[in-house]
Backbone as CSV, one residue per row, in Angstrom:
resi,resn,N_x,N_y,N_z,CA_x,CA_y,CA_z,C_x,C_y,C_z
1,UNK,0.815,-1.162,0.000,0.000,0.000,0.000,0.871,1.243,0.000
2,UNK,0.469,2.203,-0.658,1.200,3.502,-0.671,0.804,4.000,0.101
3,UNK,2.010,4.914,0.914,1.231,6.070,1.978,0.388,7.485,1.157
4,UNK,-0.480,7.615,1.651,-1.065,9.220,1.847,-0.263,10.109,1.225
5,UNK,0.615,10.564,1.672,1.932,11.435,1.111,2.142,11.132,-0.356
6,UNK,2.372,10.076,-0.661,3.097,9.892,-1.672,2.099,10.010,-3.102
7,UNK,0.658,10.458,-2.683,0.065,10.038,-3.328,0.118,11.243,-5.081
8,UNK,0.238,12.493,-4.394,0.443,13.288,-5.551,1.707,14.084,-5.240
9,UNK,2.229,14.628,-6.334,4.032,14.731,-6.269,3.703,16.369,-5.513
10,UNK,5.172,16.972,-5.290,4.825,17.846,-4.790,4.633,19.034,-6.158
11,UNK,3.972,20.131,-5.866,3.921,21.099,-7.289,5.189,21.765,-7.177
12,UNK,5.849,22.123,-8.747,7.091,22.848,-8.989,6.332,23.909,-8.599
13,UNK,7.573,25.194,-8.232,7.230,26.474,-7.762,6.828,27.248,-8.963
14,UNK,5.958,27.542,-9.397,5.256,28.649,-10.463,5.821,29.888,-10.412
15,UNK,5.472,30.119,-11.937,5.598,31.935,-12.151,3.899,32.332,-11.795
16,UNK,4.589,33.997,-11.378,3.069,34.701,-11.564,2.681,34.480,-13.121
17,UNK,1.403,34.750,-13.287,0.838,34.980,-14.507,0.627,35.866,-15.193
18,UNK,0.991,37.181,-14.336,1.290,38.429,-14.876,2.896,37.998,-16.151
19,UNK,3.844,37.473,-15.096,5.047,37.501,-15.778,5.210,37.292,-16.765
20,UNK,4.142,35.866,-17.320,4.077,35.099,-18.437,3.423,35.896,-19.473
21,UNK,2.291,36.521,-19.076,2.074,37.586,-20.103,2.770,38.762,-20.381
22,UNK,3.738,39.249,-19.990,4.636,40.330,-19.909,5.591,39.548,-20.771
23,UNK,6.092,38.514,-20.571,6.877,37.865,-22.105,6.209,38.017,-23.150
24,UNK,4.840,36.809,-23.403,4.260,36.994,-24.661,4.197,38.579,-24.918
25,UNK,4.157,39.918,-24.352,3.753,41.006,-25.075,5.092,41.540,-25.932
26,UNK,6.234,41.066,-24.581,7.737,41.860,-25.552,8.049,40.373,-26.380
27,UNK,7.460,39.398,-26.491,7.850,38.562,-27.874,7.049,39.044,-28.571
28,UNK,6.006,39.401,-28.643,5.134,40.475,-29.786,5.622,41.489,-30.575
29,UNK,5.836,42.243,-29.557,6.748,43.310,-30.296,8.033,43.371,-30.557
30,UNK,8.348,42.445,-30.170,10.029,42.076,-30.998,9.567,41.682,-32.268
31,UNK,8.666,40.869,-32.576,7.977,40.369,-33.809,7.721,41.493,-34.505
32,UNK,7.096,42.246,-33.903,6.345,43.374,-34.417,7.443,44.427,-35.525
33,UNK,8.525,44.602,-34.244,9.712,45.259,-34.597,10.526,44.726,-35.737
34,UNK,10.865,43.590,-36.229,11.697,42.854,-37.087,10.417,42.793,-38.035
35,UNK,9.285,42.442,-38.072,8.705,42.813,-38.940,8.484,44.019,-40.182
36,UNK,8.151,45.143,-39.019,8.583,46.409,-39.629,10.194,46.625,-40.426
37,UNK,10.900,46.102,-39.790,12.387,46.536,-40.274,12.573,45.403,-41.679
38,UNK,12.091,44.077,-41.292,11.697,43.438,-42.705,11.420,44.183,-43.738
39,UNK,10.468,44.662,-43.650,9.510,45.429,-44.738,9.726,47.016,-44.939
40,UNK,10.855,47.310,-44.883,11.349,48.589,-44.828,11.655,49.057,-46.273
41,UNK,11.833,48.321,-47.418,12.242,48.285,-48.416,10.534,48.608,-49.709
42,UNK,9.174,48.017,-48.959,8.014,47.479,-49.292,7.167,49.014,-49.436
43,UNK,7.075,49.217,-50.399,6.141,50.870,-50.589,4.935,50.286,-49.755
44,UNK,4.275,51.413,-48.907,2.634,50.924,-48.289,1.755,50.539,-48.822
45,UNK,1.377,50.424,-50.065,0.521,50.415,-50.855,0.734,48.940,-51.115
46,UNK,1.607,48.603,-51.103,2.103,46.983,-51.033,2.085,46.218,-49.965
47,UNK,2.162,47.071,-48.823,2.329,46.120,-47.602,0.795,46.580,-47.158
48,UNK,0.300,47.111,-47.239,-1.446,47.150,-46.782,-1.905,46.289,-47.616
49,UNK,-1.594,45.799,-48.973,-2.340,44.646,-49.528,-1.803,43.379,-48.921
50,UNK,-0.656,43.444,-48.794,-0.222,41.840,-48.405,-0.886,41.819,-47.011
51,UNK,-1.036,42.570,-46.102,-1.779,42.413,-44.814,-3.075,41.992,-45.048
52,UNK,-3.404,42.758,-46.028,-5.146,42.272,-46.285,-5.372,41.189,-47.168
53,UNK,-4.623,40.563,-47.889,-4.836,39.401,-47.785,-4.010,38.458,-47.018
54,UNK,-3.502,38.728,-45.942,-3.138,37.633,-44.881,-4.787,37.641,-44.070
55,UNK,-5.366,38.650,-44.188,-6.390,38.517,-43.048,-7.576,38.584,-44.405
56,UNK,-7.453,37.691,-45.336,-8.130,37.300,-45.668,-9.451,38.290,-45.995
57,UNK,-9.008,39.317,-46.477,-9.567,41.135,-46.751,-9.615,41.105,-47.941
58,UNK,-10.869,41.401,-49.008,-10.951,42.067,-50.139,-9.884,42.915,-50.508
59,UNK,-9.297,42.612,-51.806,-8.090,43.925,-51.887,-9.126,44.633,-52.665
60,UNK,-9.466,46.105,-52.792,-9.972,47.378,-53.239,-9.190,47.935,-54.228
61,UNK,-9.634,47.714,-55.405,-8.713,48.658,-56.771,-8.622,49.945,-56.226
62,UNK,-9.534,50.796,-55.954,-9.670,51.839,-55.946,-9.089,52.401,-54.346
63,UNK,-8.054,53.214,-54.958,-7.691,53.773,-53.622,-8.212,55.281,-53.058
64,UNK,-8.250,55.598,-52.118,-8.426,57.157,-51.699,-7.564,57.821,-51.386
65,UNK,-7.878,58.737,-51.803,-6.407,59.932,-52.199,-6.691,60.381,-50.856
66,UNK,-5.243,61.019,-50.126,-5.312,61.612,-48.582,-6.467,62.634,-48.514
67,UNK,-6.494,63.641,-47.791,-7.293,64.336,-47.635,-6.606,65.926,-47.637
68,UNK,-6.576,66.780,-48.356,-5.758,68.325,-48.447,-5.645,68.721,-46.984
69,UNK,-4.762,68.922,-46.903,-4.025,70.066,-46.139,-4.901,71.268,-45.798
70,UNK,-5.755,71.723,-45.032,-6.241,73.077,-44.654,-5.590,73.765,-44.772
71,UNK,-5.293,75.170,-45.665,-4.543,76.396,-45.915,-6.169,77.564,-45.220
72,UNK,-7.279,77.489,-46.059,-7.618,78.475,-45.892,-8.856,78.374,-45.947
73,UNK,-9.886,78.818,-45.479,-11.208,78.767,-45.321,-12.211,80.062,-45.539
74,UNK,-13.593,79.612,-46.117,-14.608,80.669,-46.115,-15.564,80.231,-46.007
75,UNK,-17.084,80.994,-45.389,-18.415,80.022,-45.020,-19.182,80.979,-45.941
76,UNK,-20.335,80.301,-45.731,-21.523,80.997,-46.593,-22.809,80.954,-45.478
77,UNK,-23.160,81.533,-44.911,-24.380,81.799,-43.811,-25.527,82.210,-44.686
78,UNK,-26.501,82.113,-43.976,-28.006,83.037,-44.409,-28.973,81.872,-44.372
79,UNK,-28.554,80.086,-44.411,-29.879,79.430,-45.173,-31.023,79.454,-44.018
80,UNK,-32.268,79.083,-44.824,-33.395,79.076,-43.749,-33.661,78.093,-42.342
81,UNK,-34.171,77.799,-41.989,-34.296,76.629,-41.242,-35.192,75.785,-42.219
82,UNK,-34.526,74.355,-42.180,-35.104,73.329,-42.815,-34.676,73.561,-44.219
83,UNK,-33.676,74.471,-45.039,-33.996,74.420,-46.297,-31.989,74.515,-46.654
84,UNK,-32.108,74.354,-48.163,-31.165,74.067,-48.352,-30.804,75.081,-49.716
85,UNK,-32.135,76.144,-49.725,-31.574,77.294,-50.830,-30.509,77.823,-50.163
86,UNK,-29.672,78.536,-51.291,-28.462,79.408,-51.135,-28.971,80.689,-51.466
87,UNK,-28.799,81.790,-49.904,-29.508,83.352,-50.038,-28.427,84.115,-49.656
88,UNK,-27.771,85.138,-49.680,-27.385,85.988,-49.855,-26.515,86.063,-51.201
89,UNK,-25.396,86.908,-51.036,-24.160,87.475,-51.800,-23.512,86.304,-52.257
90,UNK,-23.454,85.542,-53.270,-22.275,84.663,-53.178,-20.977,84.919,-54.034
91,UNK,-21.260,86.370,-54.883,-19.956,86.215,-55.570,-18.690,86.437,-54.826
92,UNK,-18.667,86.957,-53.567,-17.330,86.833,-52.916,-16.755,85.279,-52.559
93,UNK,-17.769,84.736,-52.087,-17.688,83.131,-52.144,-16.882,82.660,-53.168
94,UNK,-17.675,82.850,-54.414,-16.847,82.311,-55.838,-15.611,82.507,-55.905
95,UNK,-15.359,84.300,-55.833,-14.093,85.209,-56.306,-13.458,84.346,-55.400
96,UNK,-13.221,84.055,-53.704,-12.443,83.363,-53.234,-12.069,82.283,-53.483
97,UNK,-13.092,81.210,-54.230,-12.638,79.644,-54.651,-11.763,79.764,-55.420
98,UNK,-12.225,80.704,-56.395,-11.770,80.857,-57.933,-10.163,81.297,-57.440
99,UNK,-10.277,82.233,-57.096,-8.430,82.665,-56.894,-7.949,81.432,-56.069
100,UNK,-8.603,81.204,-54.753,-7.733,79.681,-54.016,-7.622,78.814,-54.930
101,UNK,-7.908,78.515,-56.076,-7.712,77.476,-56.749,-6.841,77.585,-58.405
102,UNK,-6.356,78.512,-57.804,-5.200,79.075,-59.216,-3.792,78.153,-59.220
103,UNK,-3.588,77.771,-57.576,-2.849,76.541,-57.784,-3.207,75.258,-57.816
104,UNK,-2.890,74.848,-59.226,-3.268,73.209,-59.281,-2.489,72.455,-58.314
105,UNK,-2.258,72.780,-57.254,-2.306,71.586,-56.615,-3.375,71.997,-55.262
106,UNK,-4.425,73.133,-55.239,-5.541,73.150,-54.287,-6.449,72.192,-54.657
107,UNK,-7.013,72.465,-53.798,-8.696,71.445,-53.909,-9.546,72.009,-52.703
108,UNK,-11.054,72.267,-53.174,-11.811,72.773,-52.115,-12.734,71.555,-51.703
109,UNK,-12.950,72.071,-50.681,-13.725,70.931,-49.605,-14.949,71.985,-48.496
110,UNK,-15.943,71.657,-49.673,-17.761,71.964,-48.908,-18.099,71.489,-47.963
111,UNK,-18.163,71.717,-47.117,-18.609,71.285,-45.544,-19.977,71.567,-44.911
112,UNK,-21.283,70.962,-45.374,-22.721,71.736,-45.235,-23.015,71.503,-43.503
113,UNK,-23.505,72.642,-42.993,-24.032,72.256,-41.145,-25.356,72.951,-41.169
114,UNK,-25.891,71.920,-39.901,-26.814,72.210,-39.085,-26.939,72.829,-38.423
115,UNK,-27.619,73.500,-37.589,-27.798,74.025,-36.119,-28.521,73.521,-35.047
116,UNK,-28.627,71.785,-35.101,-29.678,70.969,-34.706,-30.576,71.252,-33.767
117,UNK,-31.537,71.942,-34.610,-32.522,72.004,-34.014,-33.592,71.367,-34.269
118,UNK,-34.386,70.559,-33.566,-35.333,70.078,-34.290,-36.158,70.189,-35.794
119,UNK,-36.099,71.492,-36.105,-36.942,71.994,-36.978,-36.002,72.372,-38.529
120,UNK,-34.579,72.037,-37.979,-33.587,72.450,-38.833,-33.231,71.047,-39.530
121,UNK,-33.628,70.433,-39.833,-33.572,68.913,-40.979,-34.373,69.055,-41.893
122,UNK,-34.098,67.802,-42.801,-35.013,68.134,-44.668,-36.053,67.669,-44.018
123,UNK,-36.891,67.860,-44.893,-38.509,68.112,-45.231,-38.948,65.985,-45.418
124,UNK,-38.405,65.522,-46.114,-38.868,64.206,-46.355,-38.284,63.632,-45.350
125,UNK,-36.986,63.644,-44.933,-36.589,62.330,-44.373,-36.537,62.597,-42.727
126,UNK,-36.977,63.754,-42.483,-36.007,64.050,-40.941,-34.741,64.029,-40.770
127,UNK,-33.795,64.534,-41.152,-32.528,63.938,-40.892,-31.436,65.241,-41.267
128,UNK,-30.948,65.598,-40.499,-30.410,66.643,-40.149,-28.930,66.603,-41.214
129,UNK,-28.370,65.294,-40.903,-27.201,64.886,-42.293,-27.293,64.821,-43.273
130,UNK,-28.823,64.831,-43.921,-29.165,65.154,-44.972,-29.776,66.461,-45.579
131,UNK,-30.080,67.305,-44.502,-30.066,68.536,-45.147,-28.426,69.460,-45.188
132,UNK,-27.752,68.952,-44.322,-25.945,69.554,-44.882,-25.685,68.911,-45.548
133,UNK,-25.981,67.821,-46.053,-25.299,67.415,-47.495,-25.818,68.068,-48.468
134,UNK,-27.007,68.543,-48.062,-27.922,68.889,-49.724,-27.272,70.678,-49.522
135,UNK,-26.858,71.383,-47.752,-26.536,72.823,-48.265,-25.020,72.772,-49.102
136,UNK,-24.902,71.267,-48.822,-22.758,71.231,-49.374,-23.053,71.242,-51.181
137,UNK,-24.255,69.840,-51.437,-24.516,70.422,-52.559,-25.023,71.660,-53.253
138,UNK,-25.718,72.563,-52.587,-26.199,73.733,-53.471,-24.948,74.530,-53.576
139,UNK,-23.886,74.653,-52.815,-22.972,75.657,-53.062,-22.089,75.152,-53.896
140,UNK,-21.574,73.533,-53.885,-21.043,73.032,-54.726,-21.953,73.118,-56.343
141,UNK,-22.974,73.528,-56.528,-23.511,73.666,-57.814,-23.388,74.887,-58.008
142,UNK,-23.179,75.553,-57.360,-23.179,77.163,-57.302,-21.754,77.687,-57.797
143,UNK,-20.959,76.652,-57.179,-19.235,77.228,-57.375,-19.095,76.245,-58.949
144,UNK,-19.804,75.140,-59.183,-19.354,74.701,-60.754,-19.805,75.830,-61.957
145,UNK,-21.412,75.843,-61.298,-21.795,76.853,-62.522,-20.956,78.235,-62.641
146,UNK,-19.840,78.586,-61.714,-19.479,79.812,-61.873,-17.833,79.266,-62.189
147,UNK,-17.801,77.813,-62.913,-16.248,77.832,-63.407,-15.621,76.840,-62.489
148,UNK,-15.471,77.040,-61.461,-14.894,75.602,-60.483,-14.776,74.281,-61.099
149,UNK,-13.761,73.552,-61.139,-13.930,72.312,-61.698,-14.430,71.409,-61.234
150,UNK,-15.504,70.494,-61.456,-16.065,69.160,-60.562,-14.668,68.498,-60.120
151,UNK,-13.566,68.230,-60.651,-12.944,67.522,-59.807,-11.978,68.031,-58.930
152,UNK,-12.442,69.099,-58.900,-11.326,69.838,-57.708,-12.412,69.946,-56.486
153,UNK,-13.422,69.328,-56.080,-14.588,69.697,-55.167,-14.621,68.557,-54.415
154,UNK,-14.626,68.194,-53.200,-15.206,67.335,-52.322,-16.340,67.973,-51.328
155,UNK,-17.396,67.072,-51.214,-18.581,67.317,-50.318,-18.355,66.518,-48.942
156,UNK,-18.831,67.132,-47.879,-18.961,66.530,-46.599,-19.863,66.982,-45.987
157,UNK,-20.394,66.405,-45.017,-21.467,66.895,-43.812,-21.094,66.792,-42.608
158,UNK,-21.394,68.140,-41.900,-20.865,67.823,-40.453,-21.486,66.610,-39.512
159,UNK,-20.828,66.145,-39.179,-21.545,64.811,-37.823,-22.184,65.684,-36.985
160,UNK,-21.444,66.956,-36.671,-22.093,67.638,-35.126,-22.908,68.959,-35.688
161,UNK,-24.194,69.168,-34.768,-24.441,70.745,-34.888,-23.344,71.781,-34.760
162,UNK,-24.002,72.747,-35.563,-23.032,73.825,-35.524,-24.127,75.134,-35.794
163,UNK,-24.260,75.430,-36.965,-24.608,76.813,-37.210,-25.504,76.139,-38.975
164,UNK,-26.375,76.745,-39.289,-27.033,76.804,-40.632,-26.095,77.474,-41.723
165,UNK,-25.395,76.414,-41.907,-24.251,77.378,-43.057,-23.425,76.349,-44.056
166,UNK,-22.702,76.774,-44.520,-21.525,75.503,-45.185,-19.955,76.422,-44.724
167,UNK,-19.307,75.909,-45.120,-17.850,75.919,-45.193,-17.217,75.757,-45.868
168,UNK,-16.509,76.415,-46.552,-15.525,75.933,-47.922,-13.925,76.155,-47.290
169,UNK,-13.734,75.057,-47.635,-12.216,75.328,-47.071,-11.042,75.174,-48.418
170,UNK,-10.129,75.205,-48.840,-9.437,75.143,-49.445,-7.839,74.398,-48.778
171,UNK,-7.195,73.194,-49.654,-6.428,72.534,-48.879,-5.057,72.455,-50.415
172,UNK,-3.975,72.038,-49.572,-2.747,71.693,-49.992,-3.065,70.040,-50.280
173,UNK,-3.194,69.637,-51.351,-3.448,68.176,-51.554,-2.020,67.408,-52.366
174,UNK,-0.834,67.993,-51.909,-0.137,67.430,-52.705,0.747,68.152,-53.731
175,UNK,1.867,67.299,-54.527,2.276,67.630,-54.959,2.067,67.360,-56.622
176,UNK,0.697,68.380,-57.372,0.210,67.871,-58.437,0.591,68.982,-59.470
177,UNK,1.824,69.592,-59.237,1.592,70.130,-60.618,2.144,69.713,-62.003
178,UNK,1.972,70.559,-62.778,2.091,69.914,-64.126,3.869,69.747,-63.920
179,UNK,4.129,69.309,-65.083,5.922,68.870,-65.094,5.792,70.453,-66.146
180,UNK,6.456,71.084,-65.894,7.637,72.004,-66.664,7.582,71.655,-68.273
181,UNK,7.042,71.935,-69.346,7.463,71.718,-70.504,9.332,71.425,-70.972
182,UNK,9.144,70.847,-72.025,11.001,71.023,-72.175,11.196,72.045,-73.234
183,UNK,12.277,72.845,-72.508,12.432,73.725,-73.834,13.327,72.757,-74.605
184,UNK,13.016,73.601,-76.170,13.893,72.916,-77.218,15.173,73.737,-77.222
185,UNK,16.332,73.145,-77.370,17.414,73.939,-77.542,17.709,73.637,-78.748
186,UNK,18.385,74.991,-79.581,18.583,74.653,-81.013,19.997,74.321,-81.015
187,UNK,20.405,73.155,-82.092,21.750,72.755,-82.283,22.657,73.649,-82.460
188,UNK,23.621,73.471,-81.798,25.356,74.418,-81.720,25.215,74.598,-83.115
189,UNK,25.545,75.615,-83.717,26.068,75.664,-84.994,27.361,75.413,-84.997
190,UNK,27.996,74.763,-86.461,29.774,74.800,-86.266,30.186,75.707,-86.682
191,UNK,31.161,76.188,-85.500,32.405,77.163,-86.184,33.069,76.729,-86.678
192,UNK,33.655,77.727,-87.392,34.866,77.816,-88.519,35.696,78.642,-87.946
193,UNK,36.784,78.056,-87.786,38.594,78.918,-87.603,39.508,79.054,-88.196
């Protein structure tokens, strides 16, 4: 017969369990780290696809261009409550797009707001994000018909109340301008000595 004692061994002395997870995190990021330094050579546009399909992610043809740089801003005030006509003055509006956008590499960005007030949303849907989208569109139709290019325009709506107005901001999007033509140089003529 075995004694009592002998019956289960004694337990080895343990780590906390804090400790053990405090390894796995700096073996993580050692991973993490040699990873990155791996892929140091890998443009992003390459290594955001190979991630997304490791995780088994739709790759997306279509990419989105960053978002401009804020240089400079102008609003347009006056609309009614609930409505999404454009009332006062707007040719200073214009004159400002129009000159902010003499460098091709600007881009303006319409920003339509609320003043959430109950009574300040569209007419069909209730919905307060849909009447600043529709004031981002009237000024954005307002600044094409007066010359603005559709593709120099982005629309947005504010998430938060603010004021019954839009916002036009104007941004640094980069480095898009044209390349420099080449001048032609005309051939050396030969001298004679």
């Amino acid at each position: 017969m075995i004694p009592y004692d002998d019956d289960m061994p004694d337990a080895a002395p343990a780590r906390p369990a804090w400790l053990m997870t405090l390894a796995d995190l700096a073996l993580l990021l050692v991973a993490f780290f040699v990873f990155i330094q791996a892929n140091q050579q890998l443009d992003g546009g390459t290594l955001a696809r190979g991630i997304r399909a490791g995780f088994g992610a739709v790759d997306t043809p279509a990419s989105v261009p960053p978002a401009p740089m804020p240089v400079s801003a102008s609003a347009l005030g006056g609309f009614a409550i609930g409505s999404a006509a454009v009332s006062g003055p707007v040719a200073p509006l214009v004159a400002w797009a129009t000159d902010a956008l003499r460098d091709p590499r600007a881009m303006v960005a319409v920003t339509g707001t609320v003043d959430g007030s109950p009574d300040d949303v569209d007419g069909v849907t209730q919905s307060g994000a849909v009447l600043a989208a529709d004031r981002a569109r009237a000024v954005v139709g307002m600044l094409i018909a007066h010359g603005v290019a559709p593709d120099r325009i982005t629309i947005t709506a504010a998430g938060r109340a603010g004021r019954r107005g839009v916002s036009v901001t104007t941004g640094f999007a980069g480095n898009r301008q044209m390349p420099a033509a080449p001048v032609a140089v005309p051939p050396a003529q030969p001298t004679r000595i």
